[in-house]
C-alpha positions in Angstrom: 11.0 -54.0 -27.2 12.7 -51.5 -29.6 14.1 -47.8 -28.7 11.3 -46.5 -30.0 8.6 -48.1 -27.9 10.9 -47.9 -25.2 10.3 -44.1 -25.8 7.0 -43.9 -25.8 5.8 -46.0 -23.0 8.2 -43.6 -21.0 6.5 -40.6 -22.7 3.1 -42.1 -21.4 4.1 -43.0 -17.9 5.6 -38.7 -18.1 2.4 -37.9 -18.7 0.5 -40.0 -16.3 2.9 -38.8 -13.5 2.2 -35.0 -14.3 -1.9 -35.9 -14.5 -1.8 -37.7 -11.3 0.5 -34.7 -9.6 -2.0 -32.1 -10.2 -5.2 -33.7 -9.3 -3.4 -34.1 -6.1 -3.1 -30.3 -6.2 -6.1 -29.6 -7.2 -7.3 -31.4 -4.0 -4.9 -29.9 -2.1 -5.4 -26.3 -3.0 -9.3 -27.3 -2.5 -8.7 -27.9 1.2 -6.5 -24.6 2.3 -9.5 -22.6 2.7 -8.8 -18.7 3.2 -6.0 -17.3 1.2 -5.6 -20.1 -1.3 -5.0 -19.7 -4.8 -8.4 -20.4 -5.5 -10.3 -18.5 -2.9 -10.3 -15.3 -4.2 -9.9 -13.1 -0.7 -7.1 -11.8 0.5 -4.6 -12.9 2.9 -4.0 -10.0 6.0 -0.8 -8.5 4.9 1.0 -9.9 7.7 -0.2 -13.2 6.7 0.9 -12.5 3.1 4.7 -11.1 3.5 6.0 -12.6 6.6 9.1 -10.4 8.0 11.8 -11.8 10.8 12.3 -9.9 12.8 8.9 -8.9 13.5 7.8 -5.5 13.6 8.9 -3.6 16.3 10.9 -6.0 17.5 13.9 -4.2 20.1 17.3 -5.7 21.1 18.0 -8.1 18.0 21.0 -9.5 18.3 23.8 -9.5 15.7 23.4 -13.3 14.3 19.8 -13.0 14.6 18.1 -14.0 11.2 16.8 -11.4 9.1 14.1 -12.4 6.1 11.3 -11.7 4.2 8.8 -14.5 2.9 5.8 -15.0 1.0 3.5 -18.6 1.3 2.8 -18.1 -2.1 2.7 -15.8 -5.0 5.9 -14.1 -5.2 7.8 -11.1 -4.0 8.0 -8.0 -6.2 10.1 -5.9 -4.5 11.9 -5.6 -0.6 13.7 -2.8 0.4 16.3 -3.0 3.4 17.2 0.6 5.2 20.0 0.4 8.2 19.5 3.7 10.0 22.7 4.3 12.8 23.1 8.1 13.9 20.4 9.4 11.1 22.2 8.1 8.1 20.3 5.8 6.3 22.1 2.7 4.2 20.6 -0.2 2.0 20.7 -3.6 2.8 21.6 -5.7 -0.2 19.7 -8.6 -0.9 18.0 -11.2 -3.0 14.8 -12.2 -3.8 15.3 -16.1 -4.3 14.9 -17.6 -7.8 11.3 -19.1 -6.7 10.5 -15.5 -5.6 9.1 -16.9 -2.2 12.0 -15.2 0.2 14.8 -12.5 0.5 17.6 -12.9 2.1 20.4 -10.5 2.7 23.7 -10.8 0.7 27.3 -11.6 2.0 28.2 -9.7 5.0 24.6 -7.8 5.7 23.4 -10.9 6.9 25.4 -10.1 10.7 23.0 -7.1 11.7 24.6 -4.3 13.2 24.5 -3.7 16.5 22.6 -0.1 18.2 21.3 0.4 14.6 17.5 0.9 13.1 16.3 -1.3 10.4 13.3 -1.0 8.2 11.4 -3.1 5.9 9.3 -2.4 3.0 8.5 -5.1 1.0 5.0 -5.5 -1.7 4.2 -9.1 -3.0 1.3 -10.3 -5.2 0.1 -13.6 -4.1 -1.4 -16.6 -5.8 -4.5 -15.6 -6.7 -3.5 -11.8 -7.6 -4.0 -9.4 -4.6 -1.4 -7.1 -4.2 0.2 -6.2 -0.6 2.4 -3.7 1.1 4.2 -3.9 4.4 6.7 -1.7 6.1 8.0 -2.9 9.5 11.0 -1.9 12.0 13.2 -3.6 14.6 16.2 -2.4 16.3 19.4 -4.1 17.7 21.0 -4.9 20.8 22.9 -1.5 22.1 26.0 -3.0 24.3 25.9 -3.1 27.9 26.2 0.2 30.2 25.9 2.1 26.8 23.4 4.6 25.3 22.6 6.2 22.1 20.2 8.7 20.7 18.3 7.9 17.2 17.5 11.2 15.4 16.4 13.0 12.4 17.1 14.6 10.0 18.8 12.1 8.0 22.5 13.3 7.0 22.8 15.5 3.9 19.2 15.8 3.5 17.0 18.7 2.7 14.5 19.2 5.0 11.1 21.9 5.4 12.1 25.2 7.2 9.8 23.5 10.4 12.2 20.9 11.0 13.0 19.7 14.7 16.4 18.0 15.5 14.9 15.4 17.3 17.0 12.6 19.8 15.6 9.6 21.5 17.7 7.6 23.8 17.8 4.3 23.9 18.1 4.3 27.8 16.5 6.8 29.9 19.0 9.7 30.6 19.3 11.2 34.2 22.0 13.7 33.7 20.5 15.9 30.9 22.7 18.4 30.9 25.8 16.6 30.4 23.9 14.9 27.1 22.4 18.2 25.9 26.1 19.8 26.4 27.8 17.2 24.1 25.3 18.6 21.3 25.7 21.2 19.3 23.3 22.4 16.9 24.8 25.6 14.6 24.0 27.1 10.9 24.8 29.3 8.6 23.3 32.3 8.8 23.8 31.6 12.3 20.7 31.6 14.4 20.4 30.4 18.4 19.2 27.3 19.1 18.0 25.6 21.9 17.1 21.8 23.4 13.4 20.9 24.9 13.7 17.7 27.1 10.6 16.0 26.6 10.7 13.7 29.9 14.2 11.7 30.1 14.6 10.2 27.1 13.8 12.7 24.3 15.7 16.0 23.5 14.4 18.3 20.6 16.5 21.1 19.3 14.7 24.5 17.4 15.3 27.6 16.8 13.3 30.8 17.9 11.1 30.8 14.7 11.3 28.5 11.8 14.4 28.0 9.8 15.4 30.6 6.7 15.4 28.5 2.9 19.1 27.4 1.8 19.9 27.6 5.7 22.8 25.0 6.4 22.6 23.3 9.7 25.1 21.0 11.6 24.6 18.6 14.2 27.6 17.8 15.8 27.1 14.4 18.0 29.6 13.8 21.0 28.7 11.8 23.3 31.4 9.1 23.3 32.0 9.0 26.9 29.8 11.1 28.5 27.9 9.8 31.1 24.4 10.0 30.6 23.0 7.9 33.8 25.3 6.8 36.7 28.1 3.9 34.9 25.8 4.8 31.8 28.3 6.1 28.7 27.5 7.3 25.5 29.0 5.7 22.2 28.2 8.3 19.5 31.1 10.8 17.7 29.8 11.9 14.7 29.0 14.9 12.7 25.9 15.6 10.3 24.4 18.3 8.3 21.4 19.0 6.2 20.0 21.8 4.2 16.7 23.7 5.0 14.8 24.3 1.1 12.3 26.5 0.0 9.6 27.4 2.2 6.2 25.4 2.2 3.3 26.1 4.8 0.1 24.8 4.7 -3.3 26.1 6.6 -6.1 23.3 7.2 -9.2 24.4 7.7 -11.4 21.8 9.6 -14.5 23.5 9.3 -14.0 24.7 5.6 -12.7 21.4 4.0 -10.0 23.4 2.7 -6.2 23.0 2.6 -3.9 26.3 1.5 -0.6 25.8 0.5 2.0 28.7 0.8 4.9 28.6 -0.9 7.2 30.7 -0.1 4.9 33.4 1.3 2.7 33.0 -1.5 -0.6 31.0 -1.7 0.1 28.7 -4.8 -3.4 26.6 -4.4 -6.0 25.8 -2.2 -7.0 22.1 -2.0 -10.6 20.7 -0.6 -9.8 17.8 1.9 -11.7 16.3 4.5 -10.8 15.8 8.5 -11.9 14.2 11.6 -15.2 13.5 11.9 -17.3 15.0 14.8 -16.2 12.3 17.8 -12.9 11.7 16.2 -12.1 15.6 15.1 -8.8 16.0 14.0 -6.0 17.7 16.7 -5.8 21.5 16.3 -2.5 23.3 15.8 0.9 23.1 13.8 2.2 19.2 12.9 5.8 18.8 10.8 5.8 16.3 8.5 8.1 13.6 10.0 8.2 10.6 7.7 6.7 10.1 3.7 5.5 6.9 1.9 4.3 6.0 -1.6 2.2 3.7 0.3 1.2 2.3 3.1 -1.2 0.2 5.4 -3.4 1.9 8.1 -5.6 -0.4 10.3 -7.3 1.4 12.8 -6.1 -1.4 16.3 -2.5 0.4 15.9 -3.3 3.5 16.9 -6.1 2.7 19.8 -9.3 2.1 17.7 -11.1 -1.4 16.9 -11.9 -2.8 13.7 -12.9 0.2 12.2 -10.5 0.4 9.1 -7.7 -1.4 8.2 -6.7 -0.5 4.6 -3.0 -2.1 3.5 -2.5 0.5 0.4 -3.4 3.8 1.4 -1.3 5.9 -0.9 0.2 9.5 -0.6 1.0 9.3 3.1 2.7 11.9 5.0 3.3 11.7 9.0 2.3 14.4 11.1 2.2 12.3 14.6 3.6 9.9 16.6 -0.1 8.9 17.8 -1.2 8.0 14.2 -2.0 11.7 12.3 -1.3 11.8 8.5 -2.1 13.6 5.3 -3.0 11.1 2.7 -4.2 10.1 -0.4 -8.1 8.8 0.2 -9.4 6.7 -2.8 -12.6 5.1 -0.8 -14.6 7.8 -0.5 -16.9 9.9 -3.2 -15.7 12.7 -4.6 -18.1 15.4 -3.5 -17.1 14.3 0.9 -13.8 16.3 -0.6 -14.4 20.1 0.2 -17.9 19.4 1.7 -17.5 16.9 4.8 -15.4 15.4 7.6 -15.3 11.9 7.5 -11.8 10.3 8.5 -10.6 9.0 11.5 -8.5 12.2 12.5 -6.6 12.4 9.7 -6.7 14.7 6.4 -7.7 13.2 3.7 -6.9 14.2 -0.6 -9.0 12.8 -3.0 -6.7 10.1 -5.0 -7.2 6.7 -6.8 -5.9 3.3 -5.8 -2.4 2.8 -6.3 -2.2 6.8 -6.2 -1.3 9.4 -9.3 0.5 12.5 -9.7 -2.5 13.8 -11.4 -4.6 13.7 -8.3 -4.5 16.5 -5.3 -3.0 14.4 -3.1 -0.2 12.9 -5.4 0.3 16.7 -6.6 1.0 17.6 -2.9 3.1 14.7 -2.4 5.4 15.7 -5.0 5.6 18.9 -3.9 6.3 18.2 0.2 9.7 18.3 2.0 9.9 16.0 5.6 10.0 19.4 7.9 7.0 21.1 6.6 4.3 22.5 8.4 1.2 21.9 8.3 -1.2 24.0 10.7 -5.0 23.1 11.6 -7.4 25.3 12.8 -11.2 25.1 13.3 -11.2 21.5 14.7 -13.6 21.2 17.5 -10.2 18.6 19.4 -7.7 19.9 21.7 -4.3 21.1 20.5 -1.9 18.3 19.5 0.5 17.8 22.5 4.2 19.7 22.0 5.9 15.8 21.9 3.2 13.9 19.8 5.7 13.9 16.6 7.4 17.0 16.0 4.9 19.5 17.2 7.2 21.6 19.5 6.1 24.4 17.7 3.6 25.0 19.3 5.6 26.1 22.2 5.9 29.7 22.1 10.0 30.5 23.2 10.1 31.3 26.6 8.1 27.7 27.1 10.5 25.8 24.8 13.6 27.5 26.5 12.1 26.4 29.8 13.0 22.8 28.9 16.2 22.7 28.2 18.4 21.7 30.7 21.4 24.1 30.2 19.5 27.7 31.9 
């Protein structure tokens, strides 16, 4: 046989190799059922974007592996944060050539120990669906030690409602030695004072809300201090952040309205709709704690059943630890907007899928700080509680000074 036959029975045998591969996928792919490239529904995003550690994971240790993976599809974007002593650092990665995992690079693969990490990866799968996760473990604080994880972040510019806010790690019996080794100060300088929230929470406010361009400093030492008995603090650290302009707004329950104050004046009035009689949305003033582009809300996180569970709700700012936000709603008609209460508890803007700047809730986005307030009245629910997020305002002073441990 000459070269050139030589060639083309190899040629033919190539392509009888490749025909016979895929009709084994084809067969394959027929048999996976739910989720398969050909099925058309969606996998549960924590089906579709598989993160290790899992979420909410507590005392990782430093070797433990850290990854993101996909079972198909590919990744289109992970974001690492390390959060120690509220300053927030990225995690460098890779997404691998196949676009299946991530994987931290060089040295961030050795977690760091008493630190915060969080996750926030979006992948598209085989068949095309789009999903979002955001996720959060913490790592293994050494023995006979404690630290407090707070906010604001370092050098950030917050809302003038913003709480200094510090949980411990370990439950703290003597309060006023911790409260004594912080110090809360600004310029102009105002008097500030700690709330204990039980023993493992201590919030720091002033007497009314903070003045725009006010610079505040948080100065950390509890290296040594001896928070329960043979119980020691590890932190030393100074932070500081800057209180912007001044943004209020007033939510209406039973108007379907939304004012937003800036700086004393009333710059728009927005319809929204709350809580829904049975699930009415808490009453009283919530600070804006946390802020995502998007996010998933399913309804068995926060105490419900199977009543929602939407994995790309857009526009979403925290108001409460318990599950409150102001977000972006694209599910519902446009006239419920302004005319009826329909959520969960929460307040919802009229948006679209994937959200826009062009819609009321990506316009308030856009415009919010982490620190402002946000006030409800006219809901037929109870007052949110003083430590459900940062709601100490709605202790008047004499309450909040009645906390601290230092009278």
């Amino acid at each position: 046989m000459n070269h050139v036959a030589k060639r083309a029975v190899a040629s033919s045998a190539t392509v009888l190799t490749w025909a016979g591969l895929l009709a084994v996928l084809a067969v394959l792919a027929g048999c996976t059922g739910a989720g398969s490239i050909f099925s058309g529904k969606a996998r549960p995003p924590q089906e579709a974007i598989v993160i290790t550690p899992k979420d909410g994971a507590k005392n990782i240790g430093p070797d433990d592996r850290m990854e993101v993976k996909v079972p198909d599809g590919r990744l289109e974007s992970v974001k690492v944060m390390r959060i120690e002593d509220a300053q927030r650092q990225a995690v460098p990665g890779r997404i691998a050539y196949d676009g299946l995992s991530w994987t931290p690079r060089g040295e961030a693969g050795r977690l760091r120990l008493a630190a915060k990490y969080s996750v926030d990866a979006v992948a598209l799968d085989g068949a095309g669906h789009r999903s979002a996760r955001h996720t959060t473990f913490t790592t293994t604080v050494p023995e006979h030690r404690f630290i407090g994880y707070f906010k604001p972040e370092n050098r950030s510019t917050v809302g003038t409602g913003m709480i200094v806010s510090f949980d411990f790690n370990r439950p703290v019996t003597n309060r006023a030695a911790v409260q004594r080794a912080i110090r809360v100060t600004s310029v102009p300088a105002v008097g500030v004072v700690g709330h204990w929230f039980g023993n493992a929470r201590l919030d720091f406010r002033p007497a009314a809300y903070w003045k725009p361009d006010t610079e505040v400093t948080v100065k950390v030492g509890l290296r040594d201090v001896e928070g329960a008995p043979h119980v020691y603090g590890t932190q030393d650290k100074t932070v500081t952040f800057k209180v912007g302009r001044s943004q209020t707004s007033l939510v209406d329950a039973a108007a379907h309205t939304m004012e937003v104050h800036r700086d004393g004046e009333l710059v728009s009035t927005v319809p929204i709709t709350a809580g829904y009689p049975g699930m009415d949305t808490y009453n009283g003033k919530m600070v804006v704690s946390e802020m995502y582009d998007v996010t998933r809300m399913d309804g068995r996180t926060v105490g419900f059943g199977g009543e929602y569970d939407i994995d790309d709700v857009p526009h979403a700012l925290r108001l409460t630890r318990s599950g409150t936000f102001v977000h972006g709603n694209y599910w519902s008609d446009d006239d419920v907007f302004g005319s009826t209460n329909v959520s969960h508890g929460c307040i919802g803007l009229r948006d679209v899928q994937g959200g826009s700047s062009d819609t009321p809730a990506g316009w308030f986005f856009d415009r919010t700080l982490v620190g402002d307030v946000i006030e409800v009245v006219n809901s037929k629910d109870k007052q949110v509680a003083p430590d459900n997020g940062l709601g100490g305002w709605n202790l008047d002073w004499t309450r909040w000074k009645a906390g601290s441990a230092l009278r």
